[in-house]
C-alpha positions, 0 to 999 in steps of 0.5 A: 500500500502506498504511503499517500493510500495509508495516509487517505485510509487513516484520515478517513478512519479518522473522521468516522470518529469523535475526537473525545472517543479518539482522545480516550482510546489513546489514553489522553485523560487529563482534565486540563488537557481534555478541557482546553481540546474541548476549547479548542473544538468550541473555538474553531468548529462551535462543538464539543470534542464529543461532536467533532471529526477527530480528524478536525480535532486533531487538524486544529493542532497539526496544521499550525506553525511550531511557532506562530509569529503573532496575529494581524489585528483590527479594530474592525476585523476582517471587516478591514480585509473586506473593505480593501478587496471591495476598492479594488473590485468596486467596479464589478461589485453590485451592493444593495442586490438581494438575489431572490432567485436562480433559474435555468435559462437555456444553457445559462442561469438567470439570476434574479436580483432586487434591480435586475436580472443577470443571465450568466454561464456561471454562477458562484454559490458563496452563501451557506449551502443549505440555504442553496435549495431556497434560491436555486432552481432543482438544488438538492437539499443539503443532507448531513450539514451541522451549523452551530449558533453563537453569540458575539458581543462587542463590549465597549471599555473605558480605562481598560485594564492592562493585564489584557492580552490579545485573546484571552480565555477563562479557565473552564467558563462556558463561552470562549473569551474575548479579543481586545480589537485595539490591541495593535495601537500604537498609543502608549495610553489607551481610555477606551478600547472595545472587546470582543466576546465570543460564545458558541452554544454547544452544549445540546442539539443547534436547534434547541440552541437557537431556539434559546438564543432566540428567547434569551433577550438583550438583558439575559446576554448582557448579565451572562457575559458581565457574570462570565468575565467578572471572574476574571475582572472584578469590576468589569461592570464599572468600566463597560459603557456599551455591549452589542449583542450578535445572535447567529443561528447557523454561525458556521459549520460544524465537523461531525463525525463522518461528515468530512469523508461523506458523499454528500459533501463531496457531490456539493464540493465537486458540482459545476463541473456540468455547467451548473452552479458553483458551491464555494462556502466555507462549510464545504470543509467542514468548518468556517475560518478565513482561510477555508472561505478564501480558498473554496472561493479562488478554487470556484473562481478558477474552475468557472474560468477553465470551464470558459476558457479563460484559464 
């Protein structure tokens, strides 16, 4: 057997299995460790470890840098990446133009926006995949596809207090901590700084998490996260003047068992190779980073410019 087949058969025993089950068969039965895997599992894919691919556990850790040069942050975001790609492609971009539907028209696609119709040759599906059987004419309905709800805040903070790091976690609580969006300034005094928190609700079945998310209020969101980050600031609640609240239903995919190897996600992750749509969200991975988004949309970019010749 080849070393590349070897590799493919493991990768796949992998995924059929949970990274908590993988983390115990393998005898990894301390606490903090199975705590921050645990976190780990939260953090990048909004599930337990008991409801994540293996495979995807074990990815978190092995496709990173021994040695990580420190993060590139804004105030903003990614919403400053996001704003840089726009001036560039300005002329080509059409903002303020829901799509309400996509149809045959021919051999080609119509898609019908809130000014006017485009027809096109190809057409380029980044929205989360299950909405896609809503929007496009005779789409299959996705099958086996996991997305967890979360909560993100952006808490205004006066006199921040120094001891903050970039990204900062509390032991054992049940959110993911916060990142401090001013954290590259080059102010040597800082009075006013905005944190973000994030929350993802693993903890039952997505949808009886979003049905909570949907019942919890403004009041019930803010008093959780204060209570959360007052173990580790005591008087968090005299230096927060603002909190924004963001409750996302279906944040981003989740890796279950089995989901990474299935048919279903490779028929979605292969098609328009017919001449249809083109499928390019981050959940075709398994799960919803940067770097998984921008590559499922340059490989959909460059498959529709093979197909018509413009390689």
């Amino acid at each position: 057997m080849s070393s590349s087949r070897s590799a493919l058969l493991k990768s796949a025993a992998l995924d059929r299995v949970s990274m908590q089950a993988w983390m115990a068969a393998n005898k990894f039965t301390s606490p903090y460790l199975n705590w921050y895997v645990n976190y780990a599992c939260r953090d990048d894919y909004g599930a337990l470890a008991r409801d994540t691919s293996a495979w995807a556990g074990v990815h978190y850790f092995a496709s990173r840098e021994p040695e990580e040069k420190g993060p590139l942050t804004w105030p903003e975001g990614n919403g400053w990446i996001a704003r840089q790609l726009i001036e560039r492609l300005k002329p080509w971009i059409r903002t303020s133009s829901p799509v309400h539907s996509i149809t045959r028209e021919g051999r080609r696609w119509r898609v019908r926006t809130e000014g006017s119709d485009v027809i096109a040759e190809r057409v380029i599906f980044a929205a989360p995949t299950f909405t896609a059987a809503y929007v496009i004419e005779g789409a299959p309905r996705v099958e086996g596809f996991v997305y967890s709800p979360w909560v993100t805040a952006n808490l205004t903070i006066e006199h921040p207090p120094e001891e903050s790091a970039w990204d900062n976690v509390i032991y054992d609580s049940p959110a993911l901590g916060y990142v401090v969006a001013t954290h590259m300034t080059l102010s040597s005094v800082v009075e006013r700084s905005v944190w973000t928190f994030y929350w993802a609700l693993a903890e039952g079945a997505p949808a009886e998490m979003r049905t909570k998310l949907l019942e919890r209020d403004w009041t019930w969101w803010r008093e959780a996260i204060l209570n959360d980050l007052a173990r580790a600031h005591a008087d968090i609640r005299e230096r927060v003047s603002r909190i924004d609240v963001m409750r996302i239903g279906h944040a981003m995919a989740r890796p279950v068992p089995g989901f990474l190897g299935s048919e279903r996600r490779r028929e979605f992750a292969e098609a328009g190779r017919d001449g249809g749509i083109l499928y390019a969200n981050s959940d075709l991975s398994g799960f919803s980073i940067f770097e998984e988004a921008q590559y499922r949309g340059v490989a959909a970019a460059d498959r529709a410019m093979r197909d018509l010749g413009r390689a």
